[in-house]
N, C-alpha and C positions, 0 to 999 in steps of 0.2 A: 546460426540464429537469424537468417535471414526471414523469415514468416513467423517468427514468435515474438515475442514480447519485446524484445529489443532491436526488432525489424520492423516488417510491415504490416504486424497482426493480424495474417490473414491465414494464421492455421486453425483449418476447421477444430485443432482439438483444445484451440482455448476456448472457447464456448464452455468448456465440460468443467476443464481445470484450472482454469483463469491466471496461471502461472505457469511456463516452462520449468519449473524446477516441480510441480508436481505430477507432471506429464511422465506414466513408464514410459514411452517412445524417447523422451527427451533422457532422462536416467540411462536408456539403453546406450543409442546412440553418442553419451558420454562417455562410457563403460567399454563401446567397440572403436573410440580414437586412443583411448588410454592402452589399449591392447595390442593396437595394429603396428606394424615393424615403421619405423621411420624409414621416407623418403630420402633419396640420395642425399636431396641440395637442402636438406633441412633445415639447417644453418642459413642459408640464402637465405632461404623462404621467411624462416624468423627474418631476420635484420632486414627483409623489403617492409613485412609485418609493421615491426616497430617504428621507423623508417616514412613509415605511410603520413598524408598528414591527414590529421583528422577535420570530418567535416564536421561543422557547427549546423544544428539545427539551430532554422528558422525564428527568430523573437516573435512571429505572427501566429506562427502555427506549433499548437504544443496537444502532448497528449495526457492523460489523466486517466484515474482510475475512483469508480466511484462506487461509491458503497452507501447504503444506510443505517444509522444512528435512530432508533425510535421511531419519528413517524419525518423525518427528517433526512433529507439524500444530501450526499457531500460528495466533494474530490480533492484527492490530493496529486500530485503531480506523477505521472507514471515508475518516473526514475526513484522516487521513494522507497516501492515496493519491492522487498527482497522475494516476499512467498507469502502464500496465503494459506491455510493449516485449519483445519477441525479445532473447535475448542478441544482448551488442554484443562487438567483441574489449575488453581491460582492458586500456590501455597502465603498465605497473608505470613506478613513481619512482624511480630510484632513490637508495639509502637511506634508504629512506621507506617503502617499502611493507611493507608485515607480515604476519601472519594476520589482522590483525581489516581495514587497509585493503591494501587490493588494488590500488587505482590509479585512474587517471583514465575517464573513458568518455563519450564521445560519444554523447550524447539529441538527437534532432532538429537538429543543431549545436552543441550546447550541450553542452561539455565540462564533468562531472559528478563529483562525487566519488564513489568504489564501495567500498563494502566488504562484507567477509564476516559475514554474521548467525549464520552455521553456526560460524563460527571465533570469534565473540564468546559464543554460548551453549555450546559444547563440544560441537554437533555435528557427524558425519562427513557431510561435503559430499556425499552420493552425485552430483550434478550433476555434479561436475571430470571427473568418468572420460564422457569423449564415449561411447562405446561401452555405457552404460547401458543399457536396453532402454527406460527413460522419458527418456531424453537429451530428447528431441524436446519435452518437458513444459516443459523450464525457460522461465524468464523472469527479466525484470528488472523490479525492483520500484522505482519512481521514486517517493521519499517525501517532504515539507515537511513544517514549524513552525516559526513565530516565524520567517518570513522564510530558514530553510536548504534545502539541499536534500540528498537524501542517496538512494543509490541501492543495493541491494543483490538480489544473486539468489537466486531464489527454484528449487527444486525441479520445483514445480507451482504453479498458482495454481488453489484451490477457487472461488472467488468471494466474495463480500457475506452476510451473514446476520446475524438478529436476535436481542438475547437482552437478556433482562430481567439486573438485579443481583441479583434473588432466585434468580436459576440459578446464580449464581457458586459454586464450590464450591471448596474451598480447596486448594491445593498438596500433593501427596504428601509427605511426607519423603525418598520414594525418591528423589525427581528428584534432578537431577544439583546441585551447589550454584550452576552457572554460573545453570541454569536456573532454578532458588527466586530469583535476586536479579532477575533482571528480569521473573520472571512472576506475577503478581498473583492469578490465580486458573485455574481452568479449567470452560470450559463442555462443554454435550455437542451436538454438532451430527450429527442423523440416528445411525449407530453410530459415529461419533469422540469423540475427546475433543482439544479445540485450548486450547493457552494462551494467557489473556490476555496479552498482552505492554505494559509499564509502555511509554509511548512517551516518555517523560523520559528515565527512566534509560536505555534502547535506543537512543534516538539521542546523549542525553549521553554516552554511552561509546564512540561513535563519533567521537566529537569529540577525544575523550582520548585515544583511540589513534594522531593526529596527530601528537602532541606525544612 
C-alpha cells in the first residue's frame, strides 16, 4: 500500500476508484499474497513487522477526503474512510428511522447502519431527487472509529487531498448554526472551500439520533 490510500496517493487508479479496496488491481493483488507459498524466514519477517515502531504522522500536515452534501463541499479526515460503494437501496425501521437515521443498508453483506449527513448539518439532500442531472454522482460513504461503523451518502465524492493546520481558516458566522457546530474550520482546495468536519461530534450525533 505504498501509493494508495494508506501511502502516498499517487496511484493513477484512484482517480477512477477513489478507494483501494474498490480497485480489481488491488482485490487481485490481495488474492495473489493469500496464494503464494510463504517465504523461509516468515516468522522473522512477521516479528521485525510487529516489532517496527511506527511513525506518527505529522500535527501540521494531514490528509482528508472530501465529498459534497447539496450544494455544499466538506471533509472528513482520510483515516475515516473504510470504502466508497454505489448507492445501495435503505431498508427504513420502523419507528426508528428519522431525518438524521434513514435505516439499515447492505455493504458487501454486511448490513450497516445509514444515515443522512445532509439531514444532521441542515443541508438539502439534492441526491433524494433520482432525476438530478448529477444523480449518477452519488455514493455511499462507509465510515469507522473506535471500532463503529457508520455509512452515510454522499452527493459526489471529490477524492483525498492534503492541507497543512496553518491553512485552516476559521468558520463564517454566516454558516448555518447546524454547520458551526460540527465544522471546525474550512480549507481552500483548487477554487473550493470544504469544511473541516469534527469526526467526534459527526459521528457522535449519529449515535444520538438512535436513541
Amino acid at each position: 500500500m505504498t501509493i494508495g490510500i494508506r501511502g502516498s496517493r499517487t496511484c493513477p487508479e484512484l482517480a477512477r476508484h477513489i478507494h483501494c479496496r474498490n480497485c480489481p488491481r488491488y482485490e487481485a493483488a490481495g488474492r495473489g499474497l493469500l496464494d503464494r507459498a510463504l517465504p523461509e524466514d516468515y516468522l522473522g519477517d512477521l516479528t521485525r513487522m510487529v516489532a517496527r515502531q511506527e511513525t506518527q504522522e505529522s500535527g501540521a500536515h494531514k490528509a482528508a477526503m472530501v465529498f459534497r452534501l447539496g450544494a455544499e463541499w466538506l471533509a472528513l479526515p482520510a483515516a475515516a474512510f473504510l470504502e466508497i460503494n454505489r448507492p445501495r437501496p435503505i431498508r427504513r425501521v420502523p419507528h426508528r428511522s428519522n431525518a438524521i437515521f434513514l435505516g439499515l443498508v447492505s455493504i458487501r453483506g454486511d448490513i450497516q447502519l445509514c444515515f443522512s449527513a445532509a439531514g444532521l448539518l441542515g443541508i438539502e439532500d439534492a441526491g433524494s431527487n433520482a432525476a438530478q442531472p448529477q444523480a449518477h454522482l452519488r455514493r455511499f460513504c462507509v465510515t469507522g472509529m473506535n471500532g463503529r461503523k457508520w455509512v452515510f451518502p454522499a452527493d459526489e465524492v471529490c477524492g483525498l487531498c492534503d492541507y497543512e493546520d496553518a491553512a485552516i481558516q476559521p468558520v463564517p458566522v454566516t454558516v448555518a448554526r447546524a454547520m458551526q457546530t460540527y465544522t471546525s474550520g474550512i480549507i481552500t482546495i483548487g477554487s473550493r472551500q470544504a469544511g473541516i468536519i469534527n469526526e467526534e461530534l459527526f459521528f457522535g450525533a449519529f449515535d444520538r439520533s438512535l436513541t
